[in-house]
ZADO-1210 file (C-alpha; in nm, 4 decimals, padded with zeros to 6 digits):
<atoms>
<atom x="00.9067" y="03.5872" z="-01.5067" code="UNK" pos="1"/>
<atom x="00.9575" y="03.2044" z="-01.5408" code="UNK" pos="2"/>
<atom x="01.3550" y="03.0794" z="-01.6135" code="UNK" pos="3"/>
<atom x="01.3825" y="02.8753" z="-01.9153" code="UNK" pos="4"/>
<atom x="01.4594" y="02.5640" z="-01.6706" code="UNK" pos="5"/>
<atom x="01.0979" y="02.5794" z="-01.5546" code="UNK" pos="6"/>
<atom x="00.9628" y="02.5961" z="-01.9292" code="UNK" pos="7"/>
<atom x="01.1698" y="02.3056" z="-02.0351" code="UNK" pos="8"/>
<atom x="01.0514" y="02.1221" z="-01.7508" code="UNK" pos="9"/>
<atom x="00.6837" y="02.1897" z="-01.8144" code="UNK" pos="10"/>
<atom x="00.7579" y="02.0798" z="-02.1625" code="UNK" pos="11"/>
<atom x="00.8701" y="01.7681" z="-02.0568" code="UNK" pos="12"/>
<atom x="00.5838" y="01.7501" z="-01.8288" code="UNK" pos="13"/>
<atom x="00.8149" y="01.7135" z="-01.5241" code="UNK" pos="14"/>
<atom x="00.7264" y="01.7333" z="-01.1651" code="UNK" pos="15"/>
<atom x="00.8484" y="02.0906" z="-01.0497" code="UNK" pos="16"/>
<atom x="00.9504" y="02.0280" z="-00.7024" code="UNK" pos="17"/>
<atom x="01.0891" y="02.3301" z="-00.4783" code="UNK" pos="18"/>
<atom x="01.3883" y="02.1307" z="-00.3764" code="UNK" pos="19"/>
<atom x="01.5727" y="01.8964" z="-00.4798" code="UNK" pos="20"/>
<atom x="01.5622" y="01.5947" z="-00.2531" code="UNK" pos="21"/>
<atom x="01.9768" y="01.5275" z="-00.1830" code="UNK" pos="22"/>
<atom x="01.8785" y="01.9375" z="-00.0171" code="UNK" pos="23"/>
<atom x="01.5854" y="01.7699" z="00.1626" code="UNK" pos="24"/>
<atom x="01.7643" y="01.5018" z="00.2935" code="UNK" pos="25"/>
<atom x="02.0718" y="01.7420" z="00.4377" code="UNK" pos="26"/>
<atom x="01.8661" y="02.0274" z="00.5368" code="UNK" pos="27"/>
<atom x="01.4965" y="01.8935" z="00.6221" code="UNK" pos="28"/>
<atom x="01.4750" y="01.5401" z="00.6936" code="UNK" pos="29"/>
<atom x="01.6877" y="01.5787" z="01.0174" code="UNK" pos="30"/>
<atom x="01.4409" y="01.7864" z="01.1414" code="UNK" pos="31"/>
<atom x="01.1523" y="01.5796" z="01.0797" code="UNK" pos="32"/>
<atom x="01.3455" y="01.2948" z="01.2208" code="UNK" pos="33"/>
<atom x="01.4189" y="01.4690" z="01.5725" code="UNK" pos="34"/>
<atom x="01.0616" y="01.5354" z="01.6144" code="UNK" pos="35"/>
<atom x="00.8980" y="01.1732" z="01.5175" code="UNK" pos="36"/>
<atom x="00.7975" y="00.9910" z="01.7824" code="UNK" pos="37"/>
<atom x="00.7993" y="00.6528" z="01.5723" code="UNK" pos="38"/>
<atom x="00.4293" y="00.5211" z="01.6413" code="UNK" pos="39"/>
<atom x="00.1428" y="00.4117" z="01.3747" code="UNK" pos="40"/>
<atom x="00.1682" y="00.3102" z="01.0451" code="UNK" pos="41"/>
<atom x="00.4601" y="00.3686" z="00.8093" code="UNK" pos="42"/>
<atom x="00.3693" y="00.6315" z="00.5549" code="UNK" pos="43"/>
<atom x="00.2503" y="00.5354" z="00.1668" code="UNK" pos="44"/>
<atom x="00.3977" y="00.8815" z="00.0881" code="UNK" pos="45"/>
<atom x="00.7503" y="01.0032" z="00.1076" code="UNK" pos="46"/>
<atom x="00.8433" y="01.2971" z="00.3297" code="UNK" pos="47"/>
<atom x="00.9688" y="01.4429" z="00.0768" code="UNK" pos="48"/>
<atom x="00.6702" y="01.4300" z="-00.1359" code="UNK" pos="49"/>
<atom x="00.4388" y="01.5854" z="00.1136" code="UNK" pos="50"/>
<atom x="00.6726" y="01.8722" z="00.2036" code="UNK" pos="51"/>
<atom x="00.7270" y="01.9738" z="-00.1115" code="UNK" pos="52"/>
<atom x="00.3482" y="01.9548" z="-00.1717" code="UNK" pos="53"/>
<atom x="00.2704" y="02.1689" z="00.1521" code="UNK" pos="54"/>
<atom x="00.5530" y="02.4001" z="-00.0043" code="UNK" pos="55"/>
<atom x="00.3938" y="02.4067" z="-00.3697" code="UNK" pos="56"/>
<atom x="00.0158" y="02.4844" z="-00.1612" code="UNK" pos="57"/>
<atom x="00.1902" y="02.7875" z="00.0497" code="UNK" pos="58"/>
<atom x="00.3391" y="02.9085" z="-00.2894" code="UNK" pos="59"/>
<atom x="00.0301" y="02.9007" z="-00.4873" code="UNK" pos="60"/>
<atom x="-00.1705" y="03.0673" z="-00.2004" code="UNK" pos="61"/>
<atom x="00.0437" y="03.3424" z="-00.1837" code="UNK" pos="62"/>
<atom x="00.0243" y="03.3991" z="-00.5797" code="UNK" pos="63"/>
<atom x="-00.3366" y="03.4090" z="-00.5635" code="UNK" pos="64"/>
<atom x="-00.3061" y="03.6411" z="-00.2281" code="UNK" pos="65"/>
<atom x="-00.0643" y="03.8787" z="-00.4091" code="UNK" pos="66"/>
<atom x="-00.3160" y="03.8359" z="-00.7427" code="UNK" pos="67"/>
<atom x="-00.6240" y="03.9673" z="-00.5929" code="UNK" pos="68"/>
<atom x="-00.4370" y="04.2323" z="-00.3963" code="UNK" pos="69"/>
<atom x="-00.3421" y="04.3834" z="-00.7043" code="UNK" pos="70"/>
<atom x="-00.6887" y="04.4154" z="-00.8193" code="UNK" pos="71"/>
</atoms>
């Protein structure tokens, strides 16, 4: 069942991201910090924006998973 948040949201045609980003940047980032090693390129694309796409991929894989099993 979807919360009424999410169906406002899609009704304004906002981004649902699976965490807010002040969360990201208390919980997450630190992590992702202690394990760059600093070389290359700077990124075009936030960390936050890529982990909350890998999270949005994993989440719509399992739906699908779960979807077919129930068939």
């Amino acid at each position: 069942m979807i919360s009424t948040d999410v169906i406002r949201k899609m009704e304004r045609k906002e981004r649902l991201y699976p965490i807010n980003e002040e969360k990201f940047r208390k919980v997450v980032l630190p992590i992702i910090e202690a394990t760059y090693r600093g070389k290359g390129v700077p990124s075009a694309v936030s960390h936050y924006r890529v982990f909350c796409g890998m999270i949005r991929g994993l989440w719509a894989n399992i739906l699908l998973e779960l979807q077919e099993g129930r068939q």
